[in-house]
PyMOL Python script that loads the backbone (N, CA, C, O; Angstrom):
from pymol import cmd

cmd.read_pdbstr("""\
ATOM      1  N   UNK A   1      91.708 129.046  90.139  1.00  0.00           N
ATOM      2  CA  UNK A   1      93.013 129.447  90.608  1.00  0.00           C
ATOM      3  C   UNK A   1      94.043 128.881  89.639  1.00  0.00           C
ATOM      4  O   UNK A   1      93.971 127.699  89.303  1.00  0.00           O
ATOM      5  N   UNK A   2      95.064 129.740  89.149  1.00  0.00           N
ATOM      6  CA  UNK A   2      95.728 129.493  88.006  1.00  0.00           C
ATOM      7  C   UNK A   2      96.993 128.505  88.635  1.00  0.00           C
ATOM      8  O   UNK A   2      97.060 128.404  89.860  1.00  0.00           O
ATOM      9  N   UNK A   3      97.616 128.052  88.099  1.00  0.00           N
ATOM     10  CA  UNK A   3      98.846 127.292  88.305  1.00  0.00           C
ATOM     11  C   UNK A   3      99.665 128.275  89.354  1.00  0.00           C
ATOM     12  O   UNK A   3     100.025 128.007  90.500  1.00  0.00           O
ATOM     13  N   UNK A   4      99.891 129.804  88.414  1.00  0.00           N
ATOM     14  CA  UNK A   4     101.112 130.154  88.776  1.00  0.00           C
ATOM     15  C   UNK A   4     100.715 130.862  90.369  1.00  0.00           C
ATOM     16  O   UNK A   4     101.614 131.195  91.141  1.00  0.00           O
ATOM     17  N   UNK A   5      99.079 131.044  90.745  1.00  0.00           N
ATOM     18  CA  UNK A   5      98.667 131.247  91.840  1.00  0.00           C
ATOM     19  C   UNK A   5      98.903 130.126  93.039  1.00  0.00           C
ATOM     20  O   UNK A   5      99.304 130.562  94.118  1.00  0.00           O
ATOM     21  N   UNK A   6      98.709 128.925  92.923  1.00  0.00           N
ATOM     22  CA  UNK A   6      99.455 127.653  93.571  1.00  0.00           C
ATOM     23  C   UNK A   6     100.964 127.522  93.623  1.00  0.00           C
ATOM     24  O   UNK A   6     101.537 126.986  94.571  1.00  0.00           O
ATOM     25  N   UNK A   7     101.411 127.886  92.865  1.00  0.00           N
ATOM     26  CA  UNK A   7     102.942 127.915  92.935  1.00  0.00           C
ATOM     27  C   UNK A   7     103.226 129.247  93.778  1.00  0.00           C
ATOM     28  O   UNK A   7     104.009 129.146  94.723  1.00  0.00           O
ATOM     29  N   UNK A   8     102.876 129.988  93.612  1.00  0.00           N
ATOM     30  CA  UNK A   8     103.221 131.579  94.721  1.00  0.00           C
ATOM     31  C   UNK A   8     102.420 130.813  96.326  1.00  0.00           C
ATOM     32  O   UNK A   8     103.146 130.566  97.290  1.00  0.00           O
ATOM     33  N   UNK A   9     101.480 130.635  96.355  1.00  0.00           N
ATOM     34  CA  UNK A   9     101.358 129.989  97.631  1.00  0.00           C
ATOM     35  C   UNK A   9     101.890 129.057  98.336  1.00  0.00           C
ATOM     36  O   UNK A   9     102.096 129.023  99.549  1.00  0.00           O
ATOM     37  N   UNK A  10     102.159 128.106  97.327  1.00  0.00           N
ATOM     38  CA  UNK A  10     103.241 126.856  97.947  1.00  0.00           C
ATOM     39  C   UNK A  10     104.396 127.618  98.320  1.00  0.00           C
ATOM     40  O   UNK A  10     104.878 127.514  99.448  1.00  0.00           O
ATOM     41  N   UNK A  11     104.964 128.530  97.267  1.00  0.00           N
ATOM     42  CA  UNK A  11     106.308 129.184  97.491  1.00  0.00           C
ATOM     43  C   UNK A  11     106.332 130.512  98.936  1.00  0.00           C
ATOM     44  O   UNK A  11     107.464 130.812  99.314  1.00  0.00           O
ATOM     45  N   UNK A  12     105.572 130.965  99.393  1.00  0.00           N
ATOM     46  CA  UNK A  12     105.083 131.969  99.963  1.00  0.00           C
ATOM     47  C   UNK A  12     104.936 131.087 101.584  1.00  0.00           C
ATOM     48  O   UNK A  12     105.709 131.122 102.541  1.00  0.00           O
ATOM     49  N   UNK A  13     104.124 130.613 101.476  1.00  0.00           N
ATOM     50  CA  UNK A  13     103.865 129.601 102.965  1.00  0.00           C
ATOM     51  C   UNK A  13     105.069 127.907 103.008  1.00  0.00           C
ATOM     52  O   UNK A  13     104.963 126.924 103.742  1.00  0.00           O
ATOM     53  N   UNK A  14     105.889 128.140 102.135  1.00  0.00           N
ATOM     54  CA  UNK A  14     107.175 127.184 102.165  1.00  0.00           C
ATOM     55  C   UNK A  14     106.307 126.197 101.990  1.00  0.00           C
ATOM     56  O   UNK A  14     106.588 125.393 102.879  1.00  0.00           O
ATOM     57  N   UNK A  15     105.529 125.830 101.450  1.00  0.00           N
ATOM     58  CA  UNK A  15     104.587 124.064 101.355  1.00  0.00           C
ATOM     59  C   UNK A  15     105.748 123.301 100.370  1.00  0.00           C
ATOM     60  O   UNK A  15     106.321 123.870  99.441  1.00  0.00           O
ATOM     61  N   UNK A  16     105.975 121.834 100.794  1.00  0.00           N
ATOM     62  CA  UNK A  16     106.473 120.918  99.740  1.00  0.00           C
ATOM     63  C   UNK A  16     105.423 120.108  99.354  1.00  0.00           C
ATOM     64  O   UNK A  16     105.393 119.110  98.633  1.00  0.00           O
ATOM     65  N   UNK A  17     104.531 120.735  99.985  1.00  0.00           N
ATOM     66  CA  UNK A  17     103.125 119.572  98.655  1.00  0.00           C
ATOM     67  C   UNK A  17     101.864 120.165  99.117  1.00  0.00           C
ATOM     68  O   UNK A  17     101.622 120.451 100.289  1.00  0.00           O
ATOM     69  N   UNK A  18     100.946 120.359  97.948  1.00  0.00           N
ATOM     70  CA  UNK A  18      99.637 120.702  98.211  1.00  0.00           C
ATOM     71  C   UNK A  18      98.859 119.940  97.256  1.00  0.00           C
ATOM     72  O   UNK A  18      99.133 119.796  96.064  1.00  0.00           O
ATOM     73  N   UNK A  19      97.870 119.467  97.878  1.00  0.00           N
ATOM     74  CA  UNK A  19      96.871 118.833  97.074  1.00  0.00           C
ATOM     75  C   UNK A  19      95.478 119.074  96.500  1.00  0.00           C
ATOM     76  O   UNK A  19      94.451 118.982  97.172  1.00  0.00           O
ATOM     77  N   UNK A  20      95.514 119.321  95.488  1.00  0.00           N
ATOM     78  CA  UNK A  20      94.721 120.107  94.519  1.00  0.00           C
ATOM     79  C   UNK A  20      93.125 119.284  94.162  1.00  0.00           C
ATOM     80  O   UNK A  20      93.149 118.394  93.312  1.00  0.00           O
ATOM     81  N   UNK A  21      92.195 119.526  94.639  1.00  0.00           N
ATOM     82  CA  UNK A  21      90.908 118.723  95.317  1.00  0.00           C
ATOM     83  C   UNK A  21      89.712 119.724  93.895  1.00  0.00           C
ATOM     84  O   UNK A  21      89.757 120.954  93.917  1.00  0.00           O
ATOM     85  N   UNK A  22      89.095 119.249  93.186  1.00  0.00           N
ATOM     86  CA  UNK A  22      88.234 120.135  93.058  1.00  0.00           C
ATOM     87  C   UNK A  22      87.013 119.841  93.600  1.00  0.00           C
ATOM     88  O   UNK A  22      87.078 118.691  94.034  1.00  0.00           O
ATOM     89  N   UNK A  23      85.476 120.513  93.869  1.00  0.00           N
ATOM     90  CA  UNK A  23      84.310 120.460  94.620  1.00  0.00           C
ATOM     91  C   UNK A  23      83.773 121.589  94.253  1.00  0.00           C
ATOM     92  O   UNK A  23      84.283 122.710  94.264  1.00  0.00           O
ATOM     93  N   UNK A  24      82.350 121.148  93.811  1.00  0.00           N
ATOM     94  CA  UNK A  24      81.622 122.202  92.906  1.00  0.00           C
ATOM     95  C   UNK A  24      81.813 123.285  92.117  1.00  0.00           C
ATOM     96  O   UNK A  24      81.295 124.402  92.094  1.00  0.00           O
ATOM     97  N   UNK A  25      82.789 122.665  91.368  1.00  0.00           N
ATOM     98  CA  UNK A  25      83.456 123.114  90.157  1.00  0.00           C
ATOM     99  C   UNK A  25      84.557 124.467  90.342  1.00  0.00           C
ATOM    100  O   UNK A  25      85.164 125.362  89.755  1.00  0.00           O
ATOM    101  N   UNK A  26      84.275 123.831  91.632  1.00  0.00           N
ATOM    102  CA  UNK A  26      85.504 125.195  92.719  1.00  0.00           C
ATOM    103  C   UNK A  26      86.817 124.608  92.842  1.00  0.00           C
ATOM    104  O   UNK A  26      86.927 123.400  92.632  1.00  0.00           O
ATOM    105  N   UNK A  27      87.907 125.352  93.179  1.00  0.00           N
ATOM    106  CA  UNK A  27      89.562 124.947  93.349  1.00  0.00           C
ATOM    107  C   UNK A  27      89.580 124.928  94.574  1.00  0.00           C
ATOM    108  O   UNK A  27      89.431 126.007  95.147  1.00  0.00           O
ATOM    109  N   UNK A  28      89.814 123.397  95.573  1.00  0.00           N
ATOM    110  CA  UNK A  28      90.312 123.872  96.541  1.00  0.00           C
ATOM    111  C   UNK A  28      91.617 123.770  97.590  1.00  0.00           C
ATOM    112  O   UNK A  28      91.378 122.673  98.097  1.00  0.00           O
ATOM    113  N   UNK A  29      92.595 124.143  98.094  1.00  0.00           N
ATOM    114  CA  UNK A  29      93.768 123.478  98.266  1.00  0.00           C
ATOM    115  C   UNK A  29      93.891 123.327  99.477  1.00  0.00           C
ATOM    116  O   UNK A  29      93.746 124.196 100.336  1.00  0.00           O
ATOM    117  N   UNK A  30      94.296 121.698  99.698  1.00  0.00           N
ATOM    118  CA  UNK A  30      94.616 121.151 100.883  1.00  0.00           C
ATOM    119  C   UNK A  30      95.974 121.019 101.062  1.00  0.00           C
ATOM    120  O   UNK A  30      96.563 120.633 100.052  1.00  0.00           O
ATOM    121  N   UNK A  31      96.715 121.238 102.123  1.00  0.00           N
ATOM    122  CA  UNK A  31      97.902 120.671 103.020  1.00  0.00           C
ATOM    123  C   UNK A  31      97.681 119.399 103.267  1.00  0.00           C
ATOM    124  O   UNK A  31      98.115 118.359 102.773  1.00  0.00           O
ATOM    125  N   UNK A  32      96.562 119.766 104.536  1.00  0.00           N
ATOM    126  CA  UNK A  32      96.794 118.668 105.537  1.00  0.00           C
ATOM    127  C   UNK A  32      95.345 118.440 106.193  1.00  0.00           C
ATOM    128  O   UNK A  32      94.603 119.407 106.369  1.00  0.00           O
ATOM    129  N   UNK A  33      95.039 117.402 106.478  1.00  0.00           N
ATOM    130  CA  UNK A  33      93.766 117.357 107.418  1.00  0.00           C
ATOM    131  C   UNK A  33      93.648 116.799 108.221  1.00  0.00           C
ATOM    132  O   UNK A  33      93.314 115.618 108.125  1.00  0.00           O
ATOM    133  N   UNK A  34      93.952 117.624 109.821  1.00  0.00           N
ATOM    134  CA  UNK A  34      94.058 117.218 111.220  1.00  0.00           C
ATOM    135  C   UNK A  34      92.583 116.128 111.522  1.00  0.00           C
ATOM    136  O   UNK A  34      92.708 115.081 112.156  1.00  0.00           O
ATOM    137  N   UNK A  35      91.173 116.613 110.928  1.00  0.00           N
ATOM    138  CA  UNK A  35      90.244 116.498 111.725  1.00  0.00           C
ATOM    139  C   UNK A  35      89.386 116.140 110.373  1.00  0.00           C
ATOM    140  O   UNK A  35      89.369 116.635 109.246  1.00  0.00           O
ATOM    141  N   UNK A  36      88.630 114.977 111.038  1.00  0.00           N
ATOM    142  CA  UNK A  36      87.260 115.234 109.979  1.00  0.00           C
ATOM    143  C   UNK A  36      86.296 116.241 109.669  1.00  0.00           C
ATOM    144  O   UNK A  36      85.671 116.814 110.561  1.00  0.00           O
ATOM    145  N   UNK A  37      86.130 116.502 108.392  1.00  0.00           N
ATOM    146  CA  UNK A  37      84.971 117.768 108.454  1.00  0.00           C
ATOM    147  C   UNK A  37      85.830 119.030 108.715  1.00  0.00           C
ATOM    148  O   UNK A  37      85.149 120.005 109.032  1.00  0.00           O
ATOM    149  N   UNK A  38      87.456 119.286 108.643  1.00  0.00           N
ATOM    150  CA  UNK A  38      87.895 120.662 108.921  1.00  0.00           C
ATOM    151  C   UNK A  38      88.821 120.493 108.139  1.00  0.00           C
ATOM    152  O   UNK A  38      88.922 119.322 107.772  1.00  0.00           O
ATOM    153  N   UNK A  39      89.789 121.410 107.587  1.00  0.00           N
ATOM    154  CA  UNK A  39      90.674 121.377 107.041  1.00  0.00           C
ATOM    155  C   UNK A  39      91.988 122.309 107.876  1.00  0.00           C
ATOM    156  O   UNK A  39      91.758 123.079 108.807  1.00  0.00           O
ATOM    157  N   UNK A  40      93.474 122.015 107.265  1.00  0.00           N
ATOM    158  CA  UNK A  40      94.300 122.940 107.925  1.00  0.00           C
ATOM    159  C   UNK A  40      95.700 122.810 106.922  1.00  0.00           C
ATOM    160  O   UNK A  40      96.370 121.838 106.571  1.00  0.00           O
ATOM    161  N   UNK A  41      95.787 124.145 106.670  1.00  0.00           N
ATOM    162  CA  UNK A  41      97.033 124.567 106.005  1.00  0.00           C
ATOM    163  C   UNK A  41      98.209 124.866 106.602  1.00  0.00           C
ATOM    164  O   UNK A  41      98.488 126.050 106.785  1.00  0.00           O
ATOM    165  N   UNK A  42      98.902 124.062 106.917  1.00  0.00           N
ATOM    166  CA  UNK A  42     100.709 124.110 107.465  1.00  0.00           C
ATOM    167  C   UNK A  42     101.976 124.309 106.564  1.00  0.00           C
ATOM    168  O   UNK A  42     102.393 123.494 105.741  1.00  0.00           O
ATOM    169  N   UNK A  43     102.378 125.215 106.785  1.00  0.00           N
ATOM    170  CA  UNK A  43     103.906 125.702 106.329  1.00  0.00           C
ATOM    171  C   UNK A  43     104.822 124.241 106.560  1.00  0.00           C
ATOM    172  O   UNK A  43     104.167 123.264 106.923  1.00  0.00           O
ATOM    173  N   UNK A  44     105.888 124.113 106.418  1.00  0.00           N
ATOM    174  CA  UNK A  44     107.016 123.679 106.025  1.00  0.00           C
ATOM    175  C   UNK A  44     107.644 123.648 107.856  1.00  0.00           C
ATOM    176  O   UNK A  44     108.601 122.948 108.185  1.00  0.00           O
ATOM    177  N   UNK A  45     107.041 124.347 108.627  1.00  0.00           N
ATOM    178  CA  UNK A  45     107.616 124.354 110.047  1.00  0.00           C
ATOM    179  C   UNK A  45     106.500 124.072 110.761  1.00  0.00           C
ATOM    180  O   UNK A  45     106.774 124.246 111.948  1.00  0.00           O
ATOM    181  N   UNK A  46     105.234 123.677 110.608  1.00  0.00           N
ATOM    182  CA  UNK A  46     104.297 122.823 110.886  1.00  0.00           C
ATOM    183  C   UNK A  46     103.388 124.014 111.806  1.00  0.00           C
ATOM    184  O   UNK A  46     102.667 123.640 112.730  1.00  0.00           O
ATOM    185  N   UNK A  47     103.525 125.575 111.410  1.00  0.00           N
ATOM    186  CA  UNK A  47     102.355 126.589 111.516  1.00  0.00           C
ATOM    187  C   UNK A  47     101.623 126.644 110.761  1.00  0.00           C
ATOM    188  O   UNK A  47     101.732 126.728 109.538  1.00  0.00           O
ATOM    189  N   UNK A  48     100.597 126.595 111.544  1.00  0.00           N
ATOM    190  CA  UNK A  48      98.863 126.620 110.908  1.00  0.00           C
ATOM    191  C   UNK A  48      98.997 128.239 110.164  1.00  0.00           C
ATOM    192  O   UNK A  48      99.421 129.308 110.605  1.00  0.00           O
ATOM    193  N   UNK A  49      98.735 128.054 109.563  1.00  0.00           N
ATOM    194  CA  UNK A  49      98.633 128.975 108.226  1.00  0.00           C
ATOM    195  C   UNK A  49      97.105 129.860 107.996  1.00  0.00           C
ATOM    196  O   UNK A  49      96.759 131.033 107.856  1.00  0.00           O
ATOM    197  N   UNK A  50      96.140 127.827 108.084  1.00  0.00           N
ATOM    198  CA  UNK A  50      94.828 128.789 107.533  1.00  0.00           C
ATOM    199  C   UNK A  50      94.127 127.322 108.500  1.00  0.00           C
ATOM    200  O   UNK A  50      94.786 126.291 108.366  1.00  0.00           O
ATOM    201  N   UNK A  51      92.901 127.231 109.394  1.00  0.00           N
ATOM    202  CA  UNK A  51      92.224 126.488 109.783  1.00  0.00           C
ATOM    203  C   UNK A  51      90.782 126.651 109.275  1.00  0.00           C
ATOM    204  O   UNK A  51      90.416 127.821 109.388  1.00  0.00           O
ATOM    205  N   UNK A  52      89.993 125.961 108.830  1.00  0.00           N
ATOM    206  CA  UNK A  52      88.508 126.021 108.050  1.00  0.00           C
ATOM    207  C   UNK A  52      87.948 125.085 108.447  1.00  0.00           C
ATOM    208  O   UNK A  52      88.331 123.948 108.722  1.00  0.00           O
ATOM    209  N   UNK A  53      86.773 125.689 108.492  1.00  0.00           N
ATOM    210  CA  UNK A  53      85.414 124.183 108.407  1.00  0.00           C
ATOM    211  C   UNK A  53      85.342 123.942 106.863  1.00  0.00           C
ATOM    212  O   UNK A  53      85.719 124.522 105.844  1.00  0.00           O
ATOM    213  N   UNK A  54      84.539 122.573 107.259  1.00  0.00           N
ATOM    214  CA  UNK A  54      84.187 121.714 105.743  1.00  0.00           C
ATOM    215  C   UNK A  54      83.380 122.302 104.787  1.00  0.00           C
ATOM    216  O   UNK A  54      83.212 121.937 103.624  1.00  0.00           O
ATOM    217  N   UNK A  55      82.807 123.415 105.479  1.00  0.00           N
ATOM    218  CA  UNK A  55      81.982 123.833 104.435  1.00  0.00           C
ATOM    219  C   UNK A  55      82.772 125.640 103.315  1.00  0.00           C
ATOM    220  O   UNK A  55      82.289 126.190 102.326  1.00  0.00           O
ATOM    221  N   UNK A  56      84.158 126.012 104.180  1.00  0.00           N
ATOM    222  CA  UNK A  56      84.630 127.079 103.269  1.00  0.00           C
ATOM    223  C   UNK A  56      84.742 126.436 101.708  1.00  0.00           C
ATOM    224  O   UNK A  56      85.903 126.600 101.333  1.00  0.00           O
ATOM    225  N   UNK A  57      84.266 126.037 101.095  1.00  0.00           N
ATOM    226  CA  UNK A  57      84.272 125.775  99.646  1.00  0.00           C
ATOM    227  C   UNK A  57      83.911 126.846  98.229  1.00  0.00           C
ATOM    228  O   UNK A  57      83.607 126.552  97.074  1.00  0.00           O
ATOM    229  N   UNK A  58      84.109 128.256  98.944  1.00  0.00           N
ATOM    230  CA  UNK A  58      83.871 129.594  97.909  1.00  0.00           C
ATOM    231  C   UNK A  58      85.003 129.951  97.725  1.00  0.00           C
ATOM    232  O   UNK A  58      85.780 130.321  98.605  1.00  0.00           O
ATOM    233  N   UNK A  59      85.290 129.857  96.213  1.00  0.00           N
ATOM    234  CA  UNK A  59      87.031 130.481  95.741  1.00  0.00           C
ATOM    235  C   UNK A  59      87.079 131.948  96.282  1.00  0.00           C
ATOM    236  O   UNK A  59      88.060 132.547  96.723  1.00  0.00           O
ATOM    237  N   UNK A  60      85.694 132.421  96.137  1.00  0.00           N
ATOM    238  CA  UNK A  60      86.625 133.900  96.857  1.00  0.00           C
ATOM    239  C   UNK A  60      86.770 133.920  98.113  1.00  0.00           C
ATOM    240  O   UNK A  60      87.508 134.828  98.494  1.00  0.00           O
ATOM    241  N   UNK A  61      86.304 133.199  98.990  1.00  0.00           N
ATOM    242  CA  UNK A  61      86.558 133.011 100.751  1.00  0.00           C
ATOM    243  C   UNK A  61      88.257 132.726 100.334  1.00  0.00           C
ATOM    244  O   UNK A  61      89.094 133.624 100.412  1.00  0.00           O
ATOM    245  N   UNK A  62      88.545 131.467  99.933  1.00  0.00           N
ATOM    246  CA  UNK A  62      90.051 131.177  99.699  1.00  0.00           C
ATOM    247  C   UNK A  62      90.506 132.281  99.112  1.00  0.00           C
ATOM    248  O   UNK A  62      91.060 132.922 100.005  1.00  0.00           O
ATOM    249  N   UNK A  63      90.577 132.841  98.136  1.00  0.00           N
ATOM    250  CA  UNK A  63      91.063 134.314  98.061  1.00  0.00           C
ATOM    251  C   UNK A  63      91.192 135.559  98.824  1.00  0.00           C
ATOM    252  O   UNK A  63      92.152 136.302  98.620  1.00  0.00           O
ATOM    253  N   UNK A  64      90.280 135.837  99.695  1.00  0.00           N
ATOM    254  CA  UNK A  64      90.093 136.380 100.552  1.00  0.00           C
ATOM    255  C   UNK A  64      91.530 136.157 101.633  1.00  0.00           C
ATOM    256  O   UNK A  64      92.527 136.848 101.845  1.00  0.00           O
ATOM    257  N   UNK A  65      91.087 134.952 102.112  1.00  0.00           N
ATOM    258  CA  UNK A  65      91.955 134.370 103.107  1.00  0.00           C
ATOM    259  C   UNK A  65      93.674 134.520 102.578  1.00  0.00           C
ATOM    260  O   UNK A  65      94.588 135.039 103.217  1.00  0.00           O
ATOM    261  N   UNK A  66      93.740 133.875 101.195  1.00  0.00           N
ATOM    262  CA  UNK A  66      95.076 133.862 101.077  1.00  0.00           C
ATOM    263  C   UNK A  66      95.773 135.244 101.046  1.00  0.00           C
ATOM    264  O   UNK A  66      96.743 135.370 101.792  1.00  0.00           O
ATOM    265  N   UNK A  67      95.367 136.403 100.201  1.00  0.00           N
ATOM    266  CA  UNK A  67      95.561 137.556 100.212  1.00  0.00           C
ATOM    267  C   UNK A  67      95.324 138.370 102.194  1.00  0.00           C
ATOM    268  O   UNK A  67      96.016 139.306 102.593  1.00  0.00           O
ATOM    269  N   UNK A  68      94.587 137.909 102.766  1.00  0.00           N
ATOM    270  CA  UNK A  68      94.503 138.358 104.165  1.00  0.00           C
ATOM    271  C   UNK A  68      96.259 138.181 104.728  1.00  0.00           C
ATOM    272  O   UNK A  68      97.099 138.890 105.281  1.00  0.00           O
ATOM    273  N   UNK A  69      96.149 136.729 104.171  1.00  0.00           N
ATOM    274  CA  UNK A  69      97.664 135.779 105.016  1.00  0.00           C
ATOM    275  C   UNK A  69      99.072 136.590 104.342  1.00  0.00           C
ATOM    276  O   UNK A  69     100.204 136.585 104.825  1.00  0.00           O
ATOM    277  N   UNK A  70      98.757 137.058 103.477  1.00  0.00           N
ATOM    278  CA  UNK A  70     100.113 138.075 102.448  1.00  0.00           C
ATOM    279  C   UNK A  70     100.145 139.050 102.876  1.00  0.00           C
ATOM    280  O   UNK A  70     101.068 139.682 102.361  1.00  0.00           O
ATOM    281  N   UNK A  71      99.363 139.886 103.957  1.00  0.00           N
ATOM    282  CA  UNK A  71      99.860 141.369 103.787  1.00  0.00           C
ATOM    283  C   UNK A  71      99.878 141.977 105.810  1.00  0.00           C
ATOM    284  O   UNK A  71     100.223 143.120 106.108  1.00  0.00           O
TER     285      UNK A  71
END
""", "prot")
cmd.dss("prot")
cmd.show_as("cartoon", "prot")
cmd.util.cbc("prot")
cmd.orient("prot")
């Protein structure tokens, strides 16, 4: 996932910070993490965006998802 793809998402879901994790040589981006073993992506007004188990770690699932959340 390119820079300017993180920057349209941060900018798109209002994020003031995302944290950029890599795991098996995959990109993956965190918000926030309510729970062990799950992850959760919150906007800027504290809506869940995107909720996952520990194991979504396929860039195209995250692609999938983010493009789902855009249209």
């Amino acid at each position: 996932m390119s820079q300017s793809d993180i920057k349209s998402f941060k900018l798109r879901h209002k994020l003031n910070n995302v944290i950029i994790l890599s795991f098996n040589k995959e990109v993956i981006l965190y918000f926030n993490i309510r729970e062990r073993g799950s992850k959760r992506i919150f906007n800027s007004k504290a809506e869940l965006v995107y909720s996952g188990g520990h194991n979504d770690y396929e860039i195209n699932l995250w692609k999938k998802l983010l493009n789902e959340k855009n249209n």
